[in-house]
N, C-alpha and C positions, 0 to 999 in steps of 0.2 A: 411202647411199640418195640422197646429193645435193640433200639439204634443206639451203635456204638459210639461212646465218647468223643474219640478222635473224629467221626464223619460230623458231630454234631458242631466240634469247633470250628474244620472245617468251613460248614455251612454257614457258621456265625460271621465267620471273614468273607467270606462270600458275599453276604450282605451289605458289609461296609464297602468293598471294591463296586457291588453293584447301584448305590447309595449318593457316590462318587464318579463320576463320568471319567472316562481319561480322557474322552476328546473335548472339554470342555473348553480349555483353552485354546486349541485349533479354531474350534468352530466361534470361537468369539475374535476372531480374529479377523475372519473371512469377511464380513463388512470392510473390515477396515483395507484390508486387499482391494476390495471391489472399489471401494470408493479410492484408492489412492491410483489404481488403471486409470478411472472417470477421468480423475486429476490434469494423469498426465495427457488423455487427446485434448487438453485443455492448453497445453505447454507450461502445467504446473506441476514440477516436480519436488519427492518429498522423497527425504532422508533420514527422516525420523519418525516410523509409522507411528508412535504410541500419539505422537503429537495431534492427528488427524479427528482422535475423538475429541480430542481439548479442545481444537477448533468451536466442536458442537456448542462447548458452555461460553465462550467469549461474552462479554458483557458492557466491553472496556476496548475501543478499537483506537489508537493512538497513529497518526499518520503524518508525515515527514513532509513539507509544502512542496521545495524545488523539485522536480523531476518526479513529485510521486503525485501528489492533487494536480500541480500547473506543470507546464513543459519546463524541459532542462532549459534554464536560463530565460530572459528578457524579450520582451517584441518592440519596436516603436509599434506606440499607438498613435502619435501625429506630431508636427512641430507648431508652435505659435510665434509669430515672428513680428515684434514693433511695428507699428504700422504711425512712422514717423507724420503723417499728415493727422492724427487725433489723437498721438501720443497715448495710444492704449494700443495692447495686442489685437490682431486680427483676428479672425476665425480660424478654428484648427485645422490643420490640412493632415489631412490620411492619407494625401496618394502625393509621390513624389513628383509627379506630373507638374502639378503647380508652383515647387518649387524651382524645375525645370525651366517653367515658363517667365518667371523673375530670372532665371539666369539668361536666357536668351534675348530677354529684354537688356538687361543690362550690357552684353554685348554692341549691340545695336546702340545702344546711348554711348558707350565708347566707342565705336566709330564716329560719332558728332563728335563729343567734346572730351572721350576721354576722363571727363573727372564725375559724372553724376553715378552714383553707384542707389543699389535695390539692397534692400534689408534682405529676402528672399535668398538670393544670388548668394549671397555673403556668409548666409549662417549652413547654405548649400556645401559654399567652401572649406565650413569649418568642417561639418561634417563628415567629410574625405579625407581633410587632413588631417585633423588635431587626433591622432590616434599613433600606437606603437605596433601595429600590427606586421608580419613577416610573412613572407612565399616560401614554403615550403613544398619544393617540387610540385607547383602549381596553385597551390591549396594555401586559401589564408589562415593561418594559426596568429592568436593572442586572446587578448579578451573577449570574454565574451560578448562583452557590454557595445565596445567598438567595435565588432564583428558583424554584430547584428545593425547597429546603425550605419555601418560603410554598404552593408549589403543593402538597406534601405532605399539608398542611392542609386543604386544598381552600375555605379565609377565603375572604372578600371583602375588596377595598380599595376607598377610597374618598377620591378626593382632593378640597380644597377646593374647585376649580369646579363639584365635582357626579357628575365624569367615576367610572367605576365598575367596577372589573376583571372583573364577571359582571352580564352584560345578561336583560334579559327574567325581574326581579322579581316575584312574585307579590301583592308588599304592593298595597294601593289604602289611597286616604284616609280613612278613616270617623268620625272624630271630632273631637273639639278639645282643646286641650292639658287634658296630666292633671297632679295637683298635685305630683309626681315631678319633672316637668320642667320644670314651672313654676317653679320653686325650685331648679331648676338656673340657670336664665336668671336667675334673682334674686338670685344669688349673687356677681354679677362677673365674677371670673376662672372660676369653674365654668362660666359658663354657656357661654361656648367651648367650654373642652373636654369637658362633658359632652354638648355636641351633636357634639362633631365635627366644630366648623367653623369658620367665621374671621369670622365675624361677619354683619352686615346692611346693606344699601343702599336707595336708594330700587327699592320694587317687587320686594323679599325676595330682591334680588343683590348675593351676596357678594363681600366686599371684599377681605379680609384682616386675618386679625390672628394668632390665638393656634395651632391647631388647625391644621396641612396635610395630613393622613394619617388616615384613619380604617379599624378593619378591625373585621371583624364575622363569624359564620358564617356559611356559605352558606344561603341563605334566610330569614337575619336578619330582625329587624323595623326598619324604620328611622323617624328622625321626620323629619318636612319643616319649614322655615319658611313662616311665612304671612304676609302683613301685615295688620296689623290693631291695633288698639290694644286694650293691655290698662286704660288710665288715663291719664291725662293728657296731653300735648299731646307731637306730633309732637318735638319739641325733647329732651322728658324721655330717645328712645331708646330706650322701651319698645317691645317687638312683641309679636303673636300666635303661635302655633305650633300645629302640631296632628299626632298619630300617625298613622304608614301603621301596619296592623296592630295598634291598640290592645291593648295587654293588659292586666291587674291588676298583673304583675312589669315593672316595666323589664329590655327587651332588653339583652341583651349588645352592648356595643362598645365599643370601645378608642380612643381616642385618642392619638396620637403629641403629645408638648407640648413634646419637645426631644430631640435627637437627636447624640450624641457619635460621630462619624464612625471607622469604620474607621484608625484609626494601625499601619502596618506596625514604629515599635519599641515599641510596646504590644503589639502582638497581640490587639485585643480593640475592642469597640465596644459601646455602652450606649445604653439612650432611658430617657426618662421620659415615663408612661403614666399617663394616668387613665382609668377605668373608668365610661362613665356610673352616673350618679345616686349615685355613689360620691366622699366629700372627697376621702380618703387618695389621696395620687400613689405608683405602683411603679416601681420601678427593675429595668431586664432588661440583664443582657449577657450576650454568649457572646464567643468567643475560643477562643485556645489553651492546650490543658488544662493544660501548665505553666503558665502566668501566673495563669490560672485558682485552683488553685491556692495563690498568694500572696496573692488578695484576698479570699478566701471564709474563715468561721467556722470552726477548724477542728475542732469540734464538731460540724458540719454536713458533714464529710466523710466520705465509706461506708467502710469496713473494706477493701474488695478495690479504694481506688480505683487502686493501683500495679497491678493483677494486673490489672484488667480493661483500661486504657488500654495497655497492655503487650500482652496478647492484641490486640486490634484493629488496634494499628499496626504488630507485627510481621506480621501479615498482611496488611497492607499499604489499610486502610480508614483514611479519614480523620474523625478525632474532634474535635466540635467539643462545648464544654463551656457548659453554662448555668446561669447562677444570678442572685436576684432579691434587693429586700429591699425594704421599706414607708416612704418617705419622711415619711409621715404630712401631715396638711391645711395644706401649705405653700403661702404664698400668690404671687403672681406674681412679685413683685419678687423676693422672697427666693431663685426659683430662679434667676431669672434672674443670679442674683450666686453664684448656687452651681458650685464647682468641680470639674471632673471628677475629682480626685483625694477629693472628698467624697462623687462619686454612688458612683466605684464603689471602693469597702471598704466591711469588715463585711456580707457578701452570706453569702446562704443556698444555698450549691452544691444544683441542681436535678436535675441530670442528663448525659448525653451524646446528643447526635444525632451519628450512626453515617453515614458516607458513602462508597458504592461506584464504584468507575470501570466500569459495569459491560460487558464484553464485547459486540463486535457478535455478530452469532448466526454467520456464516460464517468468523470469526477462526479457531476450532480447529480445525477440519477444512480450512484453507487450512496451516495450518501444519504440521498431519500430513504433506498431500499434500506438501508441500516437505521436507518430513523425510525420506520415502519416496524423495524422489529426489536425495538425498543432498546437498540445496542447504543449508550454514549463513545461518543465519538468527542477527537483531541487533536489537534493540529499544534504538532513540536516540532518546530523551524528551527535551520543551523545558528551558529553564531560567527561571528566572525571571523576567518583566519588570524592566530593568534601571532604580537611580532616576533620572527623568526621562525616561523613556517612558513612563510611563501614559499609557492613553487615555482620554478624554474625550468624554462624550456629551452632546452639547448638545440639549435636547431643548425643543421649540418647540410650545405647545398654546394655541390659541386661549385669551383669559380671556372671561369674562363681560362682555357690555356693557350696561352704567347707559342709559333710556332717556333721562337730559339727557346721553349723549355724542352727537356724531352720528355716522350710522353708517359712516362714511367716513374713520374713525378704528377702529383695531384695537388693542387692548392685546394683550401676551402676556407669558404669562409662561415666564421661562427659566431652568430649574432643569438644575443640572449635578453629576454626578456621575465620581467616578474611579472606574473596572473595572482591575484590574490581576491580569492572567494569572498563576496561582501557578503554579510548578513542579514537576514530581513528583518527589517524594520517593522518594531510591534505596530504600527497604524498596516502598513503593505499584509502583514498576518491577518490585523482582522478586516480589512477590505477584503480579502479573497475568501476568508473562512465566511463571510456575509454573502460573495457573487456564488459561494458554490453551495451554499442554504447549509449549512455545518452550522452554524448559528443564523438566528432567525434575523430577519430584517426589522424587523419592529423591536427588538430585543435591545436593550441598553449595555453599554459594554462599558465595564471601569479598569483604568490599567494603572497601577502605582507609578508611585514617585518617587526617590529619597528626598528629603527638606532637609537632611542635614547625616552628615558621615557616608553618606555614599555616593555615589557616580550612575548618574542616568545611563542603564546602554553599556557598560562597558565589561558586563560579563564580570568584573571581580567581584570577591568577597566583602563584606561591610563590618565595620565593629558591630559590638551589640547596643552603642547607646543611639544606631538608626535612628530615626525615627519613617514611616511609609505610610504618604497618602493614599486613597486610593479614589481618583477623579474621574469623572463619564469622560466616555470621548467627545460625542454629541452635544450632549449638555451639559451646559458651563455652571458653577454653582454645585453640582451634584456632587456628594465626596459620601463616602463609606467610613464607619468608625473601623480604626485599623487594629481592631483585638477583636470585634466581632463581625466582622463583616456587615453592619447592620446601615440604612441610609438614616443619615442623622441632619443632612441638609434637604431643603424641600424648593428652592426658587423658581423650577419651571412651572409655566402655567399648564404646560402637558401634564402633571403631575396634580395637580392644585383638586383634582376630584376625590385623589386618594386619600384615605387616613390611614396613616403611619404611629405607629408609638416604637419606642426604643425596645418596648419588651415582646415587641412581633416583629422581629427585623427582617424578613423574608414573607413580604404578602405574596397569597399566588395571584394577586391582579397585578402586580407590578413584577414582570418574568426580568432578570438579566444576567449577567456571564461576567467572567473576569479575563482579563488577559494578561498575563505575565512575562515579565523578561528572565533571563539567566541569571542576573544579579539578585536580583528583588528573590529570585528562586530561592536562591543560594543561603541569603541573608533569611529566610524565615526556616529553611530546613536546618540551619544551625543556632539562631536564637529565637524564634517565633514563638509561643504557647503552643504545646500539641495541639488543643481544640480549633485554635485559627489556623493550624495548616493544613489540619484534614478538610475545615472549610474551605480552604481555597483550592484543594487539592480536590473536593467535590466539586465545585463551582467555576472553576478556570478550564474555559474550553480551548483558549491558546498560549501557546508556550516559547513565546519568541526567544530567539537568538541564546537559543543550548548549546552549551557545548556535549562533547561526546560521553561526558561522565555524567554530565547532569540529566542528560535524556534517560542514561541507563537507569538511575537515582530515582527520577520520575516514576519509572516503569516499576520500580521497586517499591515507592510509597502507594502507588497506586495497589498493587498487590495486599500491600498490609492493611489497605480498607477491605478488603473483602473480594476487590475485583478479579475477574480472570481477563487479563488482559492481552492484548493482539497489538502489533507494531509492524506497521509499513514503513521502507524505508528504498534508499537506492544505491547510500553512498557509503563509503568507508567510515565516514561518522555516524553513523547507525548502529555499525556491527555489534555495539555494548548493550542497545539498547532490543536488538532482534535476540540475541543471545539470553536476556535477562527476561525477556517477553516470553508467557506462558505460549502462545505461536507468534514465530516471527516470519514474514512473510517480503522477502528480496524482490525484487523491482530490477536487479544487475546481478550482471554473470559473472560479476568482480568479486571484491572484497566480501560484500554484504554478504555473498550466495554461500561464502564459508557457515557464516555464524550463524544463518537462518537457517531453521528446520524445511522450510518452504523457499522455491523460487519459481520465479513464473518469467517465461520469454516475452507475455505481451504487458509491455510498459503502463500498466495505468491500473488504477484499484479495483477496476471490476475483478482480479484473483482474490479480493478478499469474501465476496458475496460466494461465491465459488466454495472457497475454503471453507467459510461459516455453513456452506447450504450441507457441501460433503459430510461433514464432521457431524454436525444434528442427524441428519443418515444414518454415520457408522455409528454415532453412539445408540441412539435408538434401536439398531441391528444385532448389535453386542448386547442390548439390554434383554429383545426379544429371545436371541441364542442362547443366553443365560438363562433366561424363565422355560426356554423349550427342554434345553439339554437337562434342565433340573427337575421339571414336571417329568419326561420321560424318564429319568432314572426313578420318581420316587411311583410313578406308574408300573414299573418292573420289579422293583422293591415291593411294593401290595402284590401285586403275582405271585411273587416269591415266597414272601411273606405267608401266603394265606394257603398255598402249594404244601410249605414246611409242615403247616399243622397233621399234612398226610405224609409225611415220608417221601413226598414227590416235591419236582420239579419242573421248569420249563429242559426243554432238551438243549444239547451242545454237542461238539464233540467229545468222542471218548478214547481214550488211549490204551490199547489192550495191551497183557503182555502175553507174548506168544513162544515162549521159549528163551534159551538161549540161541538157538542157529536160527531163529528166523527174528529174534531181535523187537523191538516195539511194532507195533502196526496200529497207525491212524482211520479209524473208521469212522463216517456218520450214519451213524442209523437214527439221531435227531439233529434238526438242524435248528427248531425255534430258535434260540440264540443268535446264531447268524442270520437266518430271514431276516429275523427286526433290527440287528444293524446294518448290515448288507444292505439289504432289498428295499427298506422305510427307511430309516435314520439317518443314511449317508448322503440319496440323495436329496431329501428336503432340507437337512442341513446345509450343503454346498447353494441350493439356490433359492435360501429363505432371505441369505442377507444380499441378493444380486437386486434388489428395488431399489432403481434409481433415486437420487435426491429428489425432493419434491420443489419447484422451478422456485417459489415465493418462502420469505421468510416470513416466521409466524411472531407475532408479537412476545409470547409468551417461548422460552427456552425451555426445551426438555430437560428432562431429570437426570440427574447426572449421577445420582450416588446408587451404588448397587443395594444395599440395605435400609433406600427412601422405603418411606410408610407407600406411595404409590406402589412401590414393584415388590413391595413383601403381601400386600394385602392380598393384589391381583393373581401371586404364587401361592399362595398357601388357601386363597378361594380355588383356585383349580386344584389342587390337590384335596380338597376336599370333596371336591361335585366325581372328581375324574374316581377317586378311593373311594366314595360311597355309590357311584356304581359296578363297579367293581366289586363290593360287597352284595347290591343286592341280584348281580347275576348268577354270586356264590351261593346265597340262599335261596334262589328259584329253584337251580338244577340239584339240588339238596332233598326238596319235596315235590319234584317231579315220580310218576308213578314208574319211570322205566329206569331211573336213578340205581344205577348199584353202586355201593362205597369201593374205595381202592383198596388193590391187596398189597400191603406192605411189607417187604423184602428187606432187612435188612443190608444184605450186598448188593442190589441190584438198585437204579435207580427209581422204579417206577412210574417212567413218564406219562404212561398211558392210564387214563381216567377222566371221568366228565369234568371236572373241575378243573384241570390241567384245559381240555378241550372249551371248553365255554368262556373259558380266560385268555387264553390268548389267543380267541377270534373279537370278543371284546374289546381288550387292549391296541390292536392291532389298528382298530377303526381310530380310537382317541392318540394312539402316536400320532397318524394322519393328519386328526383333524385340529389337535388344537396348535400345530403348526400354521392352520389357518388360523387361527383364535387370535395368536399372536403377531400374525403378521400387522404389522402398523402400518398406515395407510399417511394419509395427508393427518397434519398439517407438516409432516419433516420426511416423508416419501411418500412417492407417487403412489395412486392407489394398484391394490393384488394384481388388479386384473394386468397391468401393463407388464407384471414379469412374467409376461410367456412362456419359457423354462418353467418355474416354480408352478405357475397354472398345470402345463400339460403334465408334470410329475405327478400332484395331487391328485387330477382326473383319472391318471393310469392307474396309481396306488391305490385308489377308492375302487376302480374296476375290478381291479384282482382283490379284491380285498373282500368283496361281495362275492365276486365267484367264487371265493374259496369258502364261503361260507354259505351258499346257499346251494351249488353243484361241484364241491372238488371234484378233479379227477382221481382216483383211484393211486395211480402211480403218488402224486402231492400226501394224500391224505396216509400213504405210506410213508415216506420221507419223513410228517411233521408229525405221525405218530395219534392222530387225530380222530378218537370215536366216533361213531357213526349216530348220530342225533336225531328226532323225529323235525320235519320241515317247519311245522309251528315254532317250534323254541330258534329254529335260527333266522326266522322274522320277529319273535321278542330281540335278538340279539341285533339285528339292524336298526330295529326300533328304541332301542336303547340306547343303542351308537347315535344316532340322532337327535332324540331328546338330550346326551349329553352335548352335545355337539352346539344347540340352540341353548339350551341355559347357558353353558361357556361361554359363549358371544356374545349374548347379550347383557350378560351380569360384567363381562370385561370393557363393554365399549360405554355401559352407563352407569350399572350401580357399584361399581367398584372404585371407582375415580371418587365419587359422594361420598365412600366407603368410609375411603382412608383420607378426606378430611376431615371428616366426625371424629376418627382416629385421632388425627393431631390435634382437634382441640382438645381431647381428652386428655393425651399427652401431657399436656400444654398448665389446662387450667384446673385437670380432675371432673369426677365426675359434678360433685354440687358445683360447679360453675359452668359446666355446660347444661344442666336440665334447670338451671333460674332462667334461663331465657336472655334478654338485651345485657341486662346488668351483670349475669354471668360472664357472657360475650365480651364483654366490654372488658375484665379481669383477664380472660385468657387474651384476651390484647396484649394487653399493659408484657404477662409473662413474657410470651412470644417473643416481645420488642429485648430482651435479654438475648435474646439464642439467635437475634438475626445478625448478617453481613454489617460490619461499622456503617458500611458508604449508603447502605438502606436505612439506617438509623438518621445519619447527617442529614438525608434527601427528607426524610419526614421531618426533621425540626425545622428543617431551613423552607419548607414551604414549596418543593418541589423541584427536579434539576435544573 
């Protein structure tokens, strides 16, 4: 045809640019946009888009217990208190009413005799007192643990400067001191602590001395100081006083007079209390029930107290134990020299206070829904603060100022206490991972042991000549061989139907789980056998008392089996392991929210279902915009392509040159080019991937690789249906009778010709439609019809689409350069566009999916082991099981997760 060399290479580059998309990467992008907006009306925000596809393939969801499954910190679930006439505990009491009611009884009996005291009453008292807590401009700050059980009471405190944990009192002043109290004050050392206070300064502000802590019922009566002399001269140091709330009975309230701090190798903590208007000093501690224990009467201890501390903990509640005993009217000095191995022995064992970690309310029903979709799930608890990190609260309160200081002078006082984070107890792990269905209830749980070179629980590392049992919780007798995780004891009659042999160590009739501490962790990631740790690293769904390197570690072996793994967290021990996490998902707008790609405002795990639902979305969206933007390039490509063999083209702009004085001039006299990205391509693309997530997750995970056998089969089946009609519309209008060939111009483009015209009303229709082809519906987004955008685009596009092809207007069919055709041939070309349209659909939503698993087994096994039939089958098994994930491997030999 005598086209020039250079137009022809040209053209050849032309084809690689047209071949290649340049919006390819935009538009795979745009899911992932849409879904991370979705996110945030969610209050989950993401700083790392790339992250939000990963989401999709998660596999592996790893979640943090305190503050992220159960609320930040402890609840009383009830106290059990000695019930000294049957020498066994009572029934549990949940509501502090009843303990209310042994207090006010016991009142009443001292009014008689003064000496009969209520177990009830008593373990009431401990509870108010025996703690370290501080007012902080109103507000109790310390432990958690005492925090939560003072509030259970629903006391008042009341510290020396006056400040008071329940404001807005109803007492008022009405009289003047009664002779109760006057004789308290008269007493010496009484009269501090039977008021409750720390002494007098000038103008009834106090100073300091005996008294820092005062607690009383809520709506106590309290007494005030007044100044005033009772006798003799300012010097003597006498005062007045007088009652809010006068009564005939002195009120109840407790004074703190000395306080034995929390010691972590004691386990236990004591105060000594006086009781206004009362000599005799008592003695409260609580602690842990073992130590407990060794210092109480053991006369004074209940019958069932092994069987009930046993029930509780193996259910995984934490038991705190209380007992008291009567120092009798000891005067200041002598306590002051009194030593804590004096206060506490010979005690009166009181009771237990009962304490739950109790569940967020969306916990279990996130965990089903990820159950449902076949995501394993992991529950990795802190471990203990380590010694010399406690933390320390320095807490800063205005004091009282004396009116000879002046005022430009500020005293304060700085009182400090240590918090130090306990760690959960592997039994408290898998009690909760059982209430919140993360493992199953019928499910048998075995947790190690060291028998010898290591330390239960204590988070350090073991030599290598360990040795680690691995024991039921439930069932006693039950033990696991510790190199293959296999059951090699058999004593329960629960078990007594199954048969076991050592060379099927995982039956699926007998399902169980392992639970793991930080040590046992430690000591198998550094001397275990590879094979038993990936076993337990498949099989252990709890991961008690981690530290912050070992959760990360976790996160990191679990990756090397194959998983794609997800990690909830809340707290600055996290951060290792949300950072190392293929998505890490923040719970706090603290520490974590740095190293998580993800964080969410609303405190509780439903943002993981969220993030899984999004991410299956955008990946899906991205996979759909990849197969759309690729079919349409290699659709413009066959145009192009089958164009060239005449010397023609679709049209474009053309740049003239028009001299020197008047310089280049931009003209379109063809626009095809830009109609089809303009006018088709831009907007289906912008609202192909606006399909919201679809509400439920699907069991099975979509495809995640861009060159699976699924999304190469499903692309290169449309390019063939979409290219061979496309050919056969070329060779219709070829042996049509009104058919003339093009006249080919070496300088000129020759846009205008049937071929050029019959192609790209053709094409036109297939850009359109197989953006419908591709649109993915349920099971991982909502079905077409709901994106309204994308709907009403395609309806409009298919409108014009047809009018331009069965009535252009004149002015149009100038612009696109467009022959003039007999009406029959451009109802073949709708009928075309249809037929393509229906084969495309239906071969992508059924027989392409069958397609490209015949494909892989072919892959796999070859052809003669796929056409023998079972026994072929059976071969490309066996292959297969080489090229899968480790953790899919481990799951098959071990008999199931």
């Amino acid at each position: 045809m005598g086209v020039p060399l250079s137009k022809v290479t040209v053209r050849a580059l032309d084809l690689v640019t047209i071949v290649v998309p340049p919006a390819l990467p935009a538009t795979m992008s745009i899911g992932t946009g849409f879904a991370i907006s979705r996110l945030k009306r969610r209050n989950i925000f993401c700083i790392s888009p790339p992250r939000v596809n990963i989401g999709g393939k998660i596999d592996c969801m790893c979640f943090d217990k305190t503050g992220t499954l159960t609320e930040d910190g402890l609840d009383v679930l009830g106290v059990r208190c000695v019930d000294r006439a049957t020498d066994m505990f009572s029934e549990e009491m949940k509501e502090i009413n009843r303990l209310e009611m042994g207090n006010e009884a016991e009142q009443q009996w001292d009014a008689d005799d003064g000496e009969q005291r209520n177990t009830a009453s008593l373990i009431l008292h401990a509870m108010t007192t025996c703690h370290a807590l501080r007012l902080v401009q109103g507000e109790l700050i310390g432990d958690p643990l005492d925090l939560k059980m003072f509030e259970f009471t629903r006391w008042e405190l009341e510290e020396s400067g006056g400040e008071t944990s329940h404001e807005g009192t109803n007492a008022t002043t009405i009289g003047v001191a009664g002779p109760s109290r006057k004789r308290d004050l008269e007493s010496g050392f009484g009269s501090a602590a039977g008021l409750g206070l720390n002494g007098l300064g000038v103008n009834g502000v106090r100073k300091g001395g005996i008294v820092s802590t005062v607690v009383r019922p809520p709506g106590g009566k309290r007494f005030e100081l007044d100044v005033g002399w009772i006798g003799g001269s300012p010097s003597d140091g006498k005062v007045g006083f007088r009652f809010v709330n006068e009564s005939p009975q002195p009120p109840l309230e407790l004074g703190i007079i000395r306080c034995f701090e929390f010691v972590s190798s004691l386990r236990r903590m004591s105060v000594v209390v006086r009781r206004l208007s009362r000599p005799a000093l008592e003695v409260y501690v609580k602690g842990a029930p073992e130590v407990m224990s060794e210092i109480c009467l053991k006369e004074t201890m209940p019958r069932d107290y092994q069987e009930r501390l046993h029930y509780y903990t193996h259910r995984g509640y934490r038991v705190i134990a209380c007992a008291s005993k009567s120092l009798g009217n000891v005067k200041w000095h002598k306590l002051q020299k009194l030593k804590r191995q004096e206060v506490e022995t010979g005690l009166t064992f009181l009771g237990f206070v009962i304490f739950e970690n109790k569940l967020k309310p969306g916990t279990t029903s996130v965990v089903r829904t990820l159950q449902g979709a076949n995501i394993r799930q992991v529950m990795c608890t802190g471990a203990l603060t380590q010694k010399g990190d406690n933390i320390i609260f320095i807490c800063i309160r205005p004091w009282s100022r004396s009116s000879c200081i002046p005022e430009r002078f500020i005293i304060c006082l700085i009182s400090t206490f240590i918090y130090t984070k306990p760690g959960d107890n592997v039994l408290t792990a898998i009690s909760v991972s059982r209430e919140c269905e993360l493992v199953d209830p019928r499910t048998e749980i075995f947790v190690p042991r060291f028998t010898q070179g290591g330390r239960w629980g204590d988070g350090s590392s073991t030599t290598p000549d360990a040795t680690v049992v691995w024991e039921s919780v439930l069932e006693e007798g039950q033990v696991l061989d510790s190199e293959t995780l296999q059951l090699i004891t058999r004593n329960s009659s629960r078990l007594a139907n199954y048969n076991y042999t050592r060379t099927s160590p995982f039956s699926p009739q007998f399902r169980y789980d392992l639970a793991i501490t930080g040590d046992v962790f430690r000591w198998m990631v550094d001397y275990s056998p590879p094979d038993t740790l990936s076993r337990m690293l498949v099989k252990s769904r709890v991961f008690a008392r981690m530290s912050p390197d070992e959760k990360h570690e976790l996160v990191e072996k679990l990756q090397t089996l194959g998983y794609c793994v997800g990690f909830c967290g809340d707290g600055a021990n996290d951060c290792g392991a949300l950072k190392a996490a293929d998505v890490g998902i923040s719970l706090s707008e603290a520490e974590a929210s740095v190293a998580a790609p993800f964080t969410s405002k609303t405190m509780d795990i439903g943002c993981v279902v969220d993030v899984i639902r999004e991410g299956r979305a955008a990946l899906v969206t991205s996979f759909s915009c990849f197969k759309y933007m690729a079919l349409y390039s290699i659709i413009q490509f066959t145009s192009v392509t089958l164009l060239y063999a005449f010397d023609t083209n679709l049209g474009d702009f053309q740049i003239a040159d028009c001299g020197i004085m008047n310089g280049y001039d931009l003209f379109a006299d063809n626009i095809q080019f830009l109609y089809i990205d303009l006018f088709l391509i831009l907007p289906i693309a912008v609202f192909m991937g606006r399909t919201e997530a679809y509400p439920y997750l699907h069991p099975k995970r979509p495809t995640a690789s861009l060159v699976s056998k699924k999304v190469l089969t499903s692309l290169i089946g449309q390019i063939i249906f979409c290219s061979g009609f496309q050919g056969l519309i070329y060779i219709l209008v070829r042996r049509q009778e009104w058919y003339e060939p093009p006249k080919s111009d070496p300088i000129e483009k020759n846009i205008e010709c049937f071929e050029n015209t019959v192609l790209f009303m053709l094409s036109c229709f297939q850009y359109i439609l197989i953006a419908v082809v591709f649109g993915v519906g349920p099971p991982y987004r909502k079905a077409m019809w709901t994106n309204v955008p994308f709907i009403v685009t395609i309806l409009l596009l298919v409108l014009l689409t047809v009018w331009t092809v069965l009535i252009p207007p004149a002015s149009l069919v100038d612009i696109l350069e467009l022959l003039s055709i007999p009406l029959y041939f451009r109802q073949i070309i709708l009928v075309l566009g249809a037929i393509n349209f229906g084969i495309s659909w239906v071969t992508e939503k059924y027989a392409f999916p069958g397609v490209a698993k015949w494909i892989g087994r072919v892959m796999e096994g070859g052809w003669r082991d796929v056409w023998r039939g079972r026994e072929g089958y059976s071969a490309v098994e066996k292959k297969s099981k080489r090229h899968q994930k480790e953790w899919k491997r481990i799951v098959e030999e071990l008999g199931g997760s």
